[in-house]
N, C-alpha and C positions, 0 to 999 in steps of 0.2 A: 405154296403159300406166299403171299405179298403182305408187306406191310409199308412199301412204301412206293410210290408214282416211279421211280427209276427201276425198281426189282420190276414192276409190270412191265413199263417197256423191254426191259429184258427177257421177261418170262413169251412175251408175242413174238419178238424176236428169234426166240426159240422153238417156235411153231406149236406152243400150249393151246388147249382149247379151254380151259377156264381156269380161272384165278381163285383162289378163297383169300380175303382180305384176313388177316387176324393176329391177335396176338401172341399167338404159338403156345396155345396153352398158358396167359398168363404167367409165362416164365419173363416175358420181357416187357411186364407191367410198369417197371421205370425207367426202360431205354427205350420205348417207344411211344408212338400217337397213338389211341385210343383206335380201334378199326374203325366206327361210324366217323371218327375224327378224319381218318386215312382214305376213307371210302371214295370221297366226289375225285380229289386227284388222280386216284387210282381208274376212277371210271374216265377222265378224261383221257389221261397218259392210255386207254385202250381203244378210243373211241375209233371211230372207223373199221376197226378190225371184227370179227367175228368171235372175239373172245366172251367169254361169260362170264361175268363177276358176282361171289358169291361173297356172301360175310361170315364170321363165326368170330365168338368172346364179345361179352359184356348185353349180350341178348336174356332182359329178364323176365320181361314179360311180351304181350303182346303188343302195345305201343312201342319198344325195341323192334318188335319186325316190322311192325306197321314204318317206324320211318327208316329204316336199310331199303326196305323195295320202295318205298317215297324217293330214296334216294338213289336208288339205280340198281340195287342189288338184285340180283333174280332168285335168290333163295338166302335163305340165313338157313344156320345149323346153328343148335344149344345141345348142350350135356345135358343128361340124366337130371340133374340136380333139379334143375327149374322147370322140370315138372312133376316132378313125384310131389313135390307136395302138396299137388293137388289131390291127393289120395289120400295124407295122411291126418 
């Protein structure tokens, strides 16, 4: 997991094959950038490389994924939560 353009470069460095941008479960909601916030550096700091950047935290609906893959991500992940209630 990255949350920030230098941890990417680190993480390619390291020979990763994908990144998940996020907020680590919302535990570092006020020491960090927001992921969608974090995202475009992230995706710059890997550019040329064959990494995959993916997103997770603060995806709530579909407009949330709609601009992560607007913005470079190749997949977003969400919890349980912001879908179930579509059920209930």
């Amino acid at each position: 997991m990255s949350s920030s353009a230098e941890s990417a470069r680190e993480a390619v460095a390291a020979g990763v094959q994908g990144i998940i941008v996020s907020a680590h479960g919302g535990r570092q909601l006020d020491g960090l950038q927001a992921p969608i916030e974090a995202l475009p550096a992230i995706l710059d700091a890997v550019r040329g490389s064959k990494v995959e950047v993916y997103m997770d935290g603060g995806i709530r609906s579909g407009r949330d994924v709609f601009k992560a893959i607007a913005l470079g991500a190749k997949a977003v992940f969400m919890g349980p939560t912001n879908y179930m209630g579509a059920y209930t």
